[in-house]
N, C-alpha and C positions, 0 to 999 in steps of 0.2 A: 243617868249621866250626872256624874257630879261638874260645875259647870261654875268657874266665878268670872264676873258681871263686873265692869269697873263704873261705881255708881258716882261719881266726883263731880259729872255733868249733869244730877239730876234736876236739878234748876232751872235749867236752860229750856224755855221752849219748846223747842222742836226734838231737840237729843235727849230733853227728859221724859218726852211724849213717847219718844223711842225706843228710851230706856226699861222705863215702867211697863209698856207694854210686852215687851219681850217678857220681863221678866215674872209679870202676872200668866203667861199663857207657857212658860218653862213649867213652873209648876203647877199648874193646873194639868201638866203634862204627867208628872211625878218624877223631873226631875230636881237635882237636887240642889238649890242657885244661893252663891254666896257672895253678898255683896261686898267691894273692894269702895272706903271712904278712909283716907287716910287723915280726917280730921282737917284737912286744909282744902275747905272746898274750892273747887277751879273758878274761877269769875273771869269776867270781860272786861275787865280793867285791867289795866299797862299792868305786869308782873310786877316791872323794877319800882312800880310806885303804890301797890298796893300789898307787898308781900316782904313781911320782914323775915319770913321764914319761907323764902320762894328756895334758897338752897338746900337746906334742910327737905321739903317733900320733894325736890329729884332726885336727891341721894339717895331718900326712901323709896324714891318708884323704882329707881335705875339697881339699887343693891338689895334694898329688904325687901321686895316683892316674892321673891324666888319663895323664900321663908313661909310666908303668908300662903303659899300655893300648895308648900310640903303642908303646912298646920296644918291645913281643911282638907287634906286628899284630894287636892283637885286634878280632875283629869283633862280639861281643855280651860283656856280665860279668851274673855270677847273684852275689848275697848272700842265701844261705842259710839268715839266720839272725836276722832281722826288722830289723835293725838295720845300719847300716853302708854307705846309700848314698851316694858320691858327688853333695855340690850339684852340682860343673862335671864333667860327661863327655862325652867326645867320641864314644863310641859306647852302643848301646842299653843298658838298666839294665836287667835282672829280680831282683826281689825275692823270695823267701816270706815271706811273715809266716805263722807256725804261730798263732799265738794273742795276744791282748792280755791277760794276766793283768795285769799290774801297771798297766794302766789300771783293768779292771774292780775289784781288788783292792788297791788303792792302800794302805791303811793295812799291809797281808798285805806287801807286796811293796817298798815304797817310802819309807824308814826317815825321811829327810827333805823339805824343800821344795827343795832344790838335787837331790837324785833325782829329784824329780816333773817337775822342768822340764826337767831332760835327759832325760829316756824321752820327755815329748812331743815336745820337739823332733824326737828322734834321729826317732821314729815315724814323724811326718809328714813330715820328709823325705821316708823311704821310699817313705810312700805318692805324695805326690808327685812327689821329683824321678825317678819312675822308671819307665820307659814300659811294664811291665808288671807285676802281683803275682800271683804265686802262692799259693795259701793250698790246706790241707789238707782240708778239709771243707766242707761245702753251710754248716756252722754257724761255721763259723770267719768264712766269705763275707758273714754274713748280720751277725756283731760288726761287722766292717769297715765296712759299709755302713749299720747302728745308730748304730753312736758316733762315724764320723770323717768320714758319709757320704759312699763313697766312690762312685765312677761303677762300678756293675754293670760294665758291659763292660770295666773294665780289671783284670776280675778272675777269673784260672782256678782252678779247682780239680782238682787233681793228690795222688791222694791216697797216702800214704805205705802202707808195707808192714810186715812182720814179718820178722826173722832165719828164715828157713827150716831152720837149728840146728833152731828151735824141733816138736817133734813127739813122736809116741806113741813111747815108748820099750819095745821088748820085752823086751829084755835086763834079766832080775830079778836078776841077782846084779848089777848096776850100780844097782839103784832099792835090793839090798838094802844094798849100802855107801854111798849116800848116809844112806839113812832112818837105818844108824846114827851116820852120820859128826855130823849134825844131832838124834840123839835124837826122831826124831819115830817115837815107839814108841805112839800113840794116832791112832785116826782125826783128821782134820783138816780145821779149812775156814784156805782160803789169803787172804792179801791181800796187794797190793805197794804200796805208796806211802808209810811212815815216818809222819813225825808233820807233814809239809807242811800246812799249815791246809786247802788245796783237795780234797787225798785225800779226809778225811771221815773216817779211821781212828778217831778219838773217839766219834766214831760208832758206828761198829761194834762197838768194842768195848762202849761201854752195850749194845748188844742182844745179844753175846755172851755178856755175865755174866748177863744176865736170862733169857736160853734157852737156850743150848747149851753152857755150861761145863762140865757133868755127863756129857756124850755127846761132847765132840769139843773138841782145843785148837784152839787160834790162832795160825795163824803167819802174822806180820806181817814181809815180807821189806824193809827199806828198805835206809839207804845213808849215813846220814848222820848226824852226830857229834849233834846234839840229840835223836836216836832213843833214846839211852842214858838221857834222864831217863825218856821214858815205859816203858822197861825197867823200870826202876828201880820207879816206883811201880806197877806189875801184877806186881812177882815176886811168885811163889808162885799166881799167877790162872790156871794153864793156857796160858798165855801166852806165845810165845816171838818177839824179836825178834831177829831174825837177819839181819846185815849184812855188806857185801862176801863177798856169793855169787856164785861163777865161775859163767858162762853155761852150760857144761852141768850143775852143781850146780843149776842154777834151773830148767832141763827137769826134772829128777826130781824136784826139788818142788812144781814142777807137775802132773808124771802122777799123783803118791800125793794127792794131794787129794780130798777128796770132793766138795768147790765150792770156785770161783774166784770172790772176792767183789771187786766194786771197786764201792768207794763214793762216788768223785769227783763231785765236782759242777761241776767244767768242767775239759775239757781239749780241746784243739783236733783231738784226734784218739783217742788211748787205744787206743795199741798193745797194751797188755797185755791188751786183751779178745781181742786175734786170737791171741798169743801163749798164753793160754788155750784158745782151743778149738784152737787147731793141736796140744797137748797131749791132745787128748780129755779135757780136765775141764769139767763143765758151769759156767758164768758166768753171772752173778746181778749185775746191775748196774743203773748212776743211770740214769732214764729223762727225763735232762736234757743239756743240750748235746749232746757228737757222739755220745757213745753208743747210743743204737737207730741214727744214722747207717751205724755202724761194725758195729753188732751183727748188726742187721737182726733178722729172726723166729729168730735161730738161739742167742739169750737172753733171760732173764727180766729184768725191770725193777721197780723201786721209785722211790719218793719218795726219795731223799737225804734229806731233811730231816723225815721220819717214823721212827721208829722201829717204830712198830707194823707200818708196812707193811715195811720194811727182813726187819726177823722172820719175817715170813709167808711171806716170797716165798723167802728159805734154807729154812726149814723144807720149805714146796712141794719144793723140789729135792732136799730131803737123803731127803725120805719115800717119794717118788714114783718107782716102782723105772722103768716105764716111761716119764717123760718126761724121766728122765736119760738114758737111749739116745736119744730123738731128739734132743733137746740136744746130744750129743754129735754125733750123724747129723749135723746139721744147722749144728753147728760146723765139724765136718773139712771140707764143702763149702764152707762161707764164706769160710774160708778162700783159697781156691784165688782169689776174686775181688782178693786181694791179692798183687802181686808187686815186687821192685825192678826187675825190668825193663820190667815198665808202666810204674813211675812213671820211669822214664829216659825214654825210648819217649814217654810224653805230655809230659816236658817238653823234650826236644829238638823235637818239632811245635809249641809254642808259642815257642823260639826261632825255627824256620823262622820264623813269623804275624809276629812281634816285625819281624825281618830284611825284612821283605816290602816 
């Protein structure tokens, strides 16, 4: 299958984790994958104030794409990355859309009204001009069809995976140079997500100062340069915020954890809950959006938007010497329900359907 790839999000995180993978297990497959970078890589910075040639690469997406598809012989193109389909193509279009945050969260996410109008457009494009969408979760499927209503049937879910990096570490002289390389010389409940408004980190922390300051720090692992004020104002709180940690650095602060707290209140999927129990630390998370999707019975749940309850259900886990081993039990096997080569493997059979 000749198959081009729109690589312009490899960058990113999570869409580049998604990207690369797909596209290391296409061809390991012996198909034939061509990557789409039109020299103006996509970033997360405002368009109108980082891009003097923001109009020039959508005339190129929106008119010379088609070109690029005749050049290479392509017989199907996937965009990866919720955005970026071709109106005129001459062969089939797959989408993912992982999530609509900056619809549902529009003031969070969409600084002006010239933002608002290009996210919908660019969106429904997608959803429309594209003969099939992929999306991550049963709840991501269920936004799509809520707020854009989309037609059920032209919509799969294919669901994403964890770095297999990620796991139980036995090697103690390697957790014992992290724990000092990071100062984490007191038990600890862990969280990953920064000061992003969606996380819920404000959150947690109110219920951290109120119950568990006394018995165990905080370590809030994010990434990003506005991370530094909420530093800022909890020094001295037990509190440590700690950014640009290398990937095996973030397994061992995952193993030494006492619980993995994630307090999100939407995300289209919430890898870090699997990355979590693939580490054997018990996980204690929102019992909203994909979460129990993704968790299933192999964690605890709370209200996000409770605090009392939030409390109760760490505390359950930190106290409860026996439902931390099945937690864990019950994590290591959940795991295993997630692979990158499932998710290659289901989304080349929805090329095939696409193709038919």
């Amino acid at each position: 299958m000749r198959i081009g790839l729109d690589n312009r999000a490899i960058k990113f995180s999570g869409i580049g984790v998604y990207t690369r993978n797909l596209n290391e297990r296409f061809v390991e497959t012996g198909n034939y994958v061509s990557l789409y970078n039109d020299g103006l890589v996509v970033s997360r910075e405002r368009f109108f104030k980082k891009y003097i040639n923001f109009l020039k690469r959508i005339l190129k997406e929106q008119l010379g794409m088609d070109m690029w598809f005749k050049k290479n012989s392509l017989e199907l193109y996937h965009v990866p990355k919720n955005t970026g389909v071709p109106f005129f193509h001459s062969v089939p279009v797959v989408v993912t859309i992982h999530d609509i945050i900056p619809h549902v969260f529009p003031d969070k996410y969409l600084s002006n009204i010239l933002e608002r109008i290009w996210y919908e457009l660019a969106i429904r494009v997608s959803i429309h001009r594209s003969d099939k969408i992929l999306t991550i979760s049963n709840f991501s499927k269920e936004e799509l069809i809520r707020y854009y209503d989309v037609d059920s049937s032209k919509i799969e879910i294919v669901s994403l995976a964890y770095n297999e990096a990620f796991r139980k570490i036995e090697d103690t002289s390697m957790l014992n140079d992290v724990k000092e390389m990071y100062c984490l010389n007191k038990k600890y409940i862990l969280a990953i997500g920064g000061s992003e408004y969606r996380k819920n980190i404000q959150r947690l922390i109110n219920v951290y100062l109120k119950n568990f300051r006394d018995d165990y720090e905080l370590i809030v692992v994010g990434g990003k340069w506005r991370d530094i004020d909420l530093a800022k104002k909890y020094q001295g709180e037990n509190i440590k915020f700690i950014t640009g940690v290398p990937e095996e650095d973030l397994i061992a602060v995952y193993n030494m954890a006492d619980v993995f707290v994630f307090p999100s209140f939407y995300e289209g999927f919430g890898i870090p809950v699997l990355e979590g129990m693939a580490c054997g630390v018990p996980v204690v998370t929102s019992n909203v959006s994909s979460m129990p999707e993704v968790g299933g019975d192999a964690a605890i749940y709370f209200n996000p938007y409770d605090e009392k309850d939030m409390a109760e259900k760490i505390r359950q886990v930190l106290d409860d010497t026996q439902l931390r081993k099945e937690m864990i039990s019950k994590g290591l096997e959940k795991v295993k329900e997630y692979s990158w080569d499932k998710c290659a493997k289901e989304t080349l059979k929805v090329y095939e359907e696409v193709l038919k």
